[in-house]
C-alpha positions as CSV (number, residue, x, y, z in Angstrom):
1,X,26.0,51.0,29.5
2,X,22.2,51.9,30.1
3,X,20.6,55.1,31.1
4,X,17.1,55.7,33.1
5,X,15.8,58.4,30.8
6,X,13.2,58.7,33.9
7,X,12.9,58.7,36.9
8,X,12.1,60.7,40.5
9,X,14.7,60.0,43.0
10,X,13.9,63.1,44.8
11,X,10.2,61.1,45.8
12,X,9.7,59.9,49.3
13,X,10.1,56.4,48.3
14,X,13.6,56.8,47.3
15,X,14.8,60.1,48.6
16,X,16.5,58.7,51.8
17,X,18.2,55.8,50.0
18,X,20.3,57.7,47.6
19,X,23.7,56.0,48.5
20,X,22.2,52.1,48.2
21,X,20.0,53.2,45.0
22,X,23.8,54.5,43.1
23,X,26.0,51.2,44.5
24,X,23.1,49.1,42.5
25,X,22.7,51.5,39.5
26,X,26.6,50.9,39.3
27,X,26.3,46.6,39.8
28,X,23.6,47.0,37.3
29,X,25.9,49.2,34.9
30,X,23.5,51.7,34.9
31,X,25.8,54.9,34.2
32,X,23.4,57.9,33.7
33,X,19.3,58.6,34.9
34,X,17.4,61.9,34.3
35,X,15.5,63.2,37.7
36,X,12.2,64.3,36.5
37,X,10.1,67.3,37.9
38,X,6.6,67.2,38.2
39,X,6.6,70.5,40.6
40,X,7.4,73.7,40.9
41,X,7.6,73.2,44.6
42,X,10.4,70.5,44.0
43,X,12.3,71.6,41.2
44,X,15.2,72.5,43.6
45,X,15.4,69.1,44.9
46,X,15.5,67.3,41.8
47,X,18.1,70.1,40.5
48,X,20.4,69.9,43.4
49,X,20.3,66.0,42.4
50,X,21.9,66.8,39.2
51,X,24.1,69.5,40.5
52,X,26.2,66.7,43.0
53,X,26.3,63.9,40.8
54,X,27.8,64.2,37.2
55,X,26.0,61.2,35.9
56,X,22.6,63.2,36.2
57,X,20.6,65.6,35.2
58,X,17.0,67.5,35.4
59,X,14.2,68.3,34.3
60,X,11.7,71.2,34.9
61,X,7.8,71.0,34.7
62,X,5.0,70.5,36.4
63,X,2.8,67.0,36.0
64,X,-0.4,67.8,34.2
65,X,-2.1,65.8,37.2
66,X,-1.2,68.7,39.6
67,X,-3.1,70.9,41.3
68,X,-3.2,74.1,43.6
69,X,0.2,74.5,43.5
70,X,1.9,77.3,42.0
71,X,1.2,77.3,38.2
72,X,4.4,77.8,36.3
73,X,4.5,80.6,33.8
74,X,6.6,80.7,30.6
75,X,9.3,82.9,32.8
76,X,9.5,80.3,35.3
77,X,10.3,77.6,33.1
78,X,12.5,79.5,30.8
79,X,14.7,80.4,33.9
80,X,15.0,77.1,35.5
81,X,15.7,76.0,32.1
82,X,18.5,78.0,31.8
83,X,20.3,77.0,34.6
84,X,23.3,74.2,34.9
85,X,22.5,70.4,34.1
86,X,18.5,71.2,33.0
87,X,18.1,69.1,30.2
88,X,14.8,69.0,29.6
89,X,11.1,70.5,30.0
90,X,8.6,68.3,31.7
91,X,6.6,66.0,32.1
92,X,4.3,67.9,30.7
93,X,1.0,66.2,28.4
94,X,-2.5,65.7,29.6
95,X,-4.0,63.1,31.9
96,X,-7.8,62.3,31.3
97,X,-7.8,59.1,33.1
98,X,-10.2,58.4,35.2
99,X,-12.6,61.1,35.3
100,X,-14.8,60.0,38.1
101,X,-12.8,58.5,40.3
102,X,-9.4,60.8,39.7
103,X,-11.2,64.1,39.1
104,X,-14.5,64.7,40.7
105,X,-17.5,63.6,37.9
106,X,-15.8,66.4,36.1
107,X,-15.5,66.4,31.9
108,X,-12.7,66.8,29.7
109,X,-14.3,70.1,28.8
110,X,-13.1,71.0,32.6
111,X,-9.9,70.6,32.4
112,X,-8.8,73.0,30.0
113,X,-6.3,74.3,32.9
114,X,-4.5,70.9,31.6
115,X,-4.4,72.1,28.2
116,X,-2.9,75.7,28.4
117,X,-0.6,74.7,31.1
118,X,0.7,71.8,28.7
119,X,1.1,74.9,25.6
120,X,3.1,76.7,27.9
121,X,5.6,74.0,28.4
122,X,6.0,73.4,24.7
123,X,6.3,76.9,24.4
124,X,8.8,77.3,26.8
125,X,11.0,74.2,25.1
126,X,10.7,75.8,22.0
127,X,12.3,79.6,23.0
128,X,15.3,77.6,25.1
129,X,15.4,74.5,22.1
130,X,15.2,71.9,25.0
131,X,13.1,68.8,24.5
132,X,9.9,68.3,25.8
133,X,9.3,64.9,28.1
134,X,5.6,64.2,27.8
135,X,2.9,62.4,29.7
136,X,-0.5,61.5,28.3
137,X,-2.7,59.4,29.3
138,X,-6.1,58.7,28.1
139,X,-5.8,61.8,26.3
140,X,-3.7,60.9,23.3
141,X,-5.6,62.8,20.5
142,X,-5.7,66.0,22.4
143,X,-1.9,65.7,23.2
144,X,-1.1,65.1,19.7
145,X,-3.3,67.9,18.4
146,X,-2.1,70.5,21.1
147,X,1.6,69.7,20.0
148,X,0.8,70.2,16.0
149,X,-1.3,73.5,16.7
150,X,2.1,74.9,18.6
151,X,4.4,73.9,15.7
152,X,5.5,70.7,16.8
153,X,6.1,69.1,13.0
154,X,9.3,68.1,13.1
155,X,10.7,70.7,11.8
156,X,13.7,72.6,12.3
157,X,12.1,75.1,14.7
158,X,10.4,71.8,17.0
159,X,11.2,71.2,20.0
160,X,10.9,67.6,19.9
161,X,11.3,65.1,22.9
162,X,10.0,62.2,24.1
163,X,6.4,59.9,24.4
164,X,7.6,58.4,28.3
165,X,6.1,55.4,29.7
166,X,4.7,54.7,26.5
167,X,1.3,52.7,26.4
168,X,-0.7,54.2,23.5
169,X,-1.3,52.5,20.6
170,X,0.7,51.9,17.3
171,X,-1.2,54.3,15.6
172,X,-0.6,56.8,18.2
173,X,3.4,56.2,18.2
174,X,3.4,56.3,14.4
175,X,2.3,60.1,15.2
176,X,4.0,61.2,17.6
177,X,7.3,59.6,15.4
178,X,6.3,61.4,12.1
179,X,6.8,64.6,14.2
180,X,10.0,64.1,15.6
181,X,9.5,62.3,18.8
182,X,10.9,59.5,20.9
183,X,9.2,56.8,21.9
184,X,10.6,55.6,25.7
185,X,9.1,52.3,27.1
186,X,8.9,51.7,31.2
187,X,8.9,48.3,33.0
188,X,4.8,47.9,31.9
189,X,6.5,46.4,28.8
190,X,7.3,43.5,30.7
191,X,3.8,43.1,32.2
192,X,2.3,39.5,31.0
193,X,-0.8,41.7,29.9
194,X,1.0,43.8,27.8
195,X,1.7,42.1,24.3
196,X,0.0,45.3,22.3
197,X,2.5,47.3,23.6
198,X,5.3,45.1,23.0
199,X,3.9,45.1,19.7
200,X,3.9,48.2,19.7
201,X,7.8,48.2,20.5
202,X,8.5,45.8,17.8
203,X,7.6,48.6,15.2
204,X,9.5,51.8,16.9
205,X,12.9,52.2,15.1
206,X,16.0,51.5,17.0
207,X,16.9,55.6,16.8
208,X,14.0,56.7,18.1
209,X,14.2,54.1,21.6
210,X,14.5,55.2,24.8
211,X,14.1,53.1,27.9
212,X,13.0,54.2,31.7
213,X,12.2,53.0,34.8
214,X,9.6,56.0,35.9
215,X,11.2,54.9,39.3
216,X,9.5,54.7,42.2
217,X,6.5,53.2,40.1
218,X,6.2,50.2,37.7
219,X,8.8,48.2,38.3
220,X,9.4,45.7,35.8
221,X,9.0,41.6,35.9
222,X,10.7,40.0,38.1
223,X,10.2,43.3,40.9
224,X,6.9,44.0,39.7
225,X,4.4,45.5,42.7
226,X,7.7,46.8,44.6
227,X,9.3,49.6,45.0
228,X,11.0,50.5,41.6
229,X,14.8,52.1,40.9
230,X,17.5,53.0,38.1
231,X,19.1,49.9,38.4
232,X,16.0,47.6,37.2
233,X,16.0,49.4,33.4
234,X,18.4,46.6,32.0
235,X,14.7,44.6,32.7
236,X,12.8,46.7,30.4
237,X,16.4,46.8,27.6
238,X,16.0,43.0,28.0
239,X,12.6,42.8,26.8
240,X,13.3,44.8,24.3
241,X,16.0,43.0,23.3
242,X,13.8,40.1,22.9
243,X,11.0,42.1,21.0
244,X,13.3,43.3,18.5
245,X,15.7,39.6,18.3
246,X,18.6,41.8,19.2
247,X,21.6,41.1,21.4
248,X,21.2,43.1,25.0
249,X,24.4,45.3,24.2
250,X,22.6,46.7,20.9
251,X,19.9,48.3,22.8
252,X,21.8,49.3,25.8
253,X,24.1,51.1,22.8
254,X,21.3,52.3,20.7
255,X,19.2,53.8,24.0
256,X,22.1,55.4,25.5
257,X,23.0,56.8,22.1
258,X,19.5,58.3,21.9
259,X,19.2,59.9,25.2
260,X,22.6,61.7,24.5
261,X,20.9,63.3,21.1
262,X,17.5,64.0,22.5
263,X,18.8,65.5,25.7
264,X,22.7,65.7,26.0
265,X,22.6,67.8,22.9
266,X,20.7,70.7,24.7
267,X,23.8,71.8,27.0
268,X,25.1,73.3,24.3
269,X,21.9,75.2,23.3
270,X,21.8,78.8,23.7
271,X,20.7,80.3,27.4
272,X,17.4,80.8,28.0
């Protein structure tokens, strides 16, 4: 009935409670969830997560946070892409926040490294024609720009993907829909801060939703502050629900329904 377009299961948080996590994604009728990379280092683990259980599948990227670790080049991504139950190429986008505290006193202008590493992701989703899951944070105009200078138009050569843990403004998600992408929302949607972004949910069309836990982080009203999982995401499709003045079902239907064109659709791509 729902899907956790996002999530890292392979993190230490969660890792060593596979079996408990799956009985309560199952009470929660939470049938699918898509294990996200943000490393090199761990793609295996979040692959061989996909590979034993047919309800998920993977992603392959590395977190534009990360550093001194082995920088993936367009090779490496095309031939982890190519390989069984890979869905997806990310997360992948551009994280500006906190520049002082998070990055040393050091400027935008500095992290460039964020920048090219981010084109060769899109670059890589466009030669396989997987979608692109992307991360930005404090960096929205850059992220936006980066994607139209690499063709990202919506066009019939795009790539396209999804906005995750979405907390931009309206403006911002009226971009990134006019070229093609989705727009997922996390448990922050729930926060009692956070009426611009429900706001901001209000306006995104029904077949452009997706919905995500980001799992082990944010967990949504009433878990928020502990540990998060797959099986809180009907939280976040419930506030949705009430956003839009829909019934539950229609956004558990519309969400799954997404996620199956956006990244379902891609097994039948050509290889890499």
């Amino acid at each position: 009935m729902f899907v956790d377009s996002h999530c890292h299961l392979n993190f230490p948080e969660l890792r060593g409670q596979l079996p408990q996590i799956r009985q309560a994604m199952a009470q929660a009728q939470v049938d699918r969830a898509l294990c996200i990379c943000t490393t090199m280092e761990e793609f295996a683990e979040v692959h061989a997560l996909a590979l034993a259980y047919d309800n998920f599948w993977a992603s392959v990227g590395v977190h534009p946070d990360t550093e001194n670790l082995h920088e993936p080049s367009l090779e490496d991504l095309l031939q982890r892409a190519g390989l069984p139950r890979v869905v997806a190429i990310g997360e992948t986008g551009l994280d500006y926040y906190g520049m002082q505290e998070r990055k040393g006193g050091r400027s935008i202008a500095d992290l460039q490294w964020q920048r090219e590493r981010f084109r060769t992701h899109i670059r890589a989703a466009r030669a396989c024609a997987k979608p692109l899951v992307i991360h930005t944070r404090s960096a929205s105009q850059d992220t936006l720009a980066i994607l139209r200078e690499e063709g990202e138009d919506g066009g019939q050569h795009s790539a396209g993907g999804v906005f995750h843990c979405f907390t931009e403004t309206a403006e911002v998600a009226r971009a990134a829909l006019d070229m093609g992408f989705y727009i997922s929302f996390s448990g922050i949607v729930t926060f009692k801060s956070a009426q611009d972004l429900r706001d901001v949910a209000a306006f995104v069309p029904m077949d452009r939703l997706l919905i995500e836990t980001d799992s082990p982080y944010l967990a949504p009203v009433p878990y928020r502050g502990k540990v998060n999982s797959p099986a809180y995401v009907p939280h976040v499709a419930q506030q949705l629900a009430q956003v839009k003045g829909l019934p539950l079902a229609e956004i558990a239907s519309a969400t799954s329904r997404n996620f199956e064109q956006l990244f379902l659709r891609s097994q039948q791509a050509q290889p890499c």
